[in-house]
N, C-alpha and C positions, 0 to 999 in steps of 0.2 A: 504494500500500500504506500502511496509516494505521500510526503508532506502537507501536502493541499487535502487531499482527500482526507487523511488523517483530520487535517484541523476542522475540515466541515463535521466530518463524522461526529467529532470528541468535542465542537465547542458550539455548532449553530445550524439547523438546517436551510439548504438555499434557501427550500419555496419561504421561509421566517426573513433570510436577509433580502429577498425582495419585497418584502412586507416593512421590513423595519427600516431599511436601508433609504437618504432621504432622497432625494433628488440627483442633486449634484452629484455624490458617491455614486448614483446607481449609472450617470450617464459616466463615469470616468472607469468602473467598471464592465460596460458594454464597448466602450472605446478598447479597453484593453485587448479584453478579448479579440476583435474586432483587427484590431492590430496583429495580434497572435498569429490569427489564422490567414494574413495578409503575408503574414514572414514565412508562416508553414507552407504555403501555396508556392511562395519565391522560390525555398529553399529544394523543392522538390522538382523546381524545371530544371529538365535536361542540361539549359545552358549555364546556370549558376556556378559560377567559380568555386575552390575549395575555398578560396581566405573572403570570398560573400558569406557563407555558409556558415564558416566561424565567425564571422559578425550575425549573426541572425541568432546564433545559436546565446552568443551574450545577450541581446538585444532580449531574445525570448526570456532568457535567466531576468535580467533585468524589470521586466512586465510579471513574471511570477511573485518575484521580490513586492513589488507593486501592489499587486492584489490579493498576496497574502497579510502585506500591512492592512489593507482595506478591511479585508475580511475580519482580520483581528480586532477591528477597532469598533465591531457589531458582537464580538465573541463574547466580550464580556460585560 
């Protein structure tokens, strides 16, 4: 089980943090995501270089980091 998962499991259920969760948060968490899978789609064309690749791969760490903070800050 990866970290993310862990923390929703053990501190808040989504469908509760799109209920609790106000506005602003909720659109900076759709963004993220949003982002995510903009970088996932890059990293998987044919043409993407390896050192694109390794940016995308920090870039994705970095947006995890992101909305694990978020999430945390509805956890408790």
């Amino acid at each position: 089980m990866n970290k993310t998962t862990e923390l929703l499991d053990n501190a808040i259920n989504i469908n509760r943090l799109i209920w609790i969760m106000n506005d602003e948060d909720a659109d900076v968490l759709f963004n993220i995501a949003k982002r995510h899978l903009q970088l996932a789609k890059e990293a998987l064309d044919r043409t993407c270089t390896a050192e694109r690749k390794t940016a995308i791969q920090g870039e994705i760490e970095r947006l995890r980091t992101e909305r694990d903070s978020l999430i945390k800050k509805y956890a408790q």
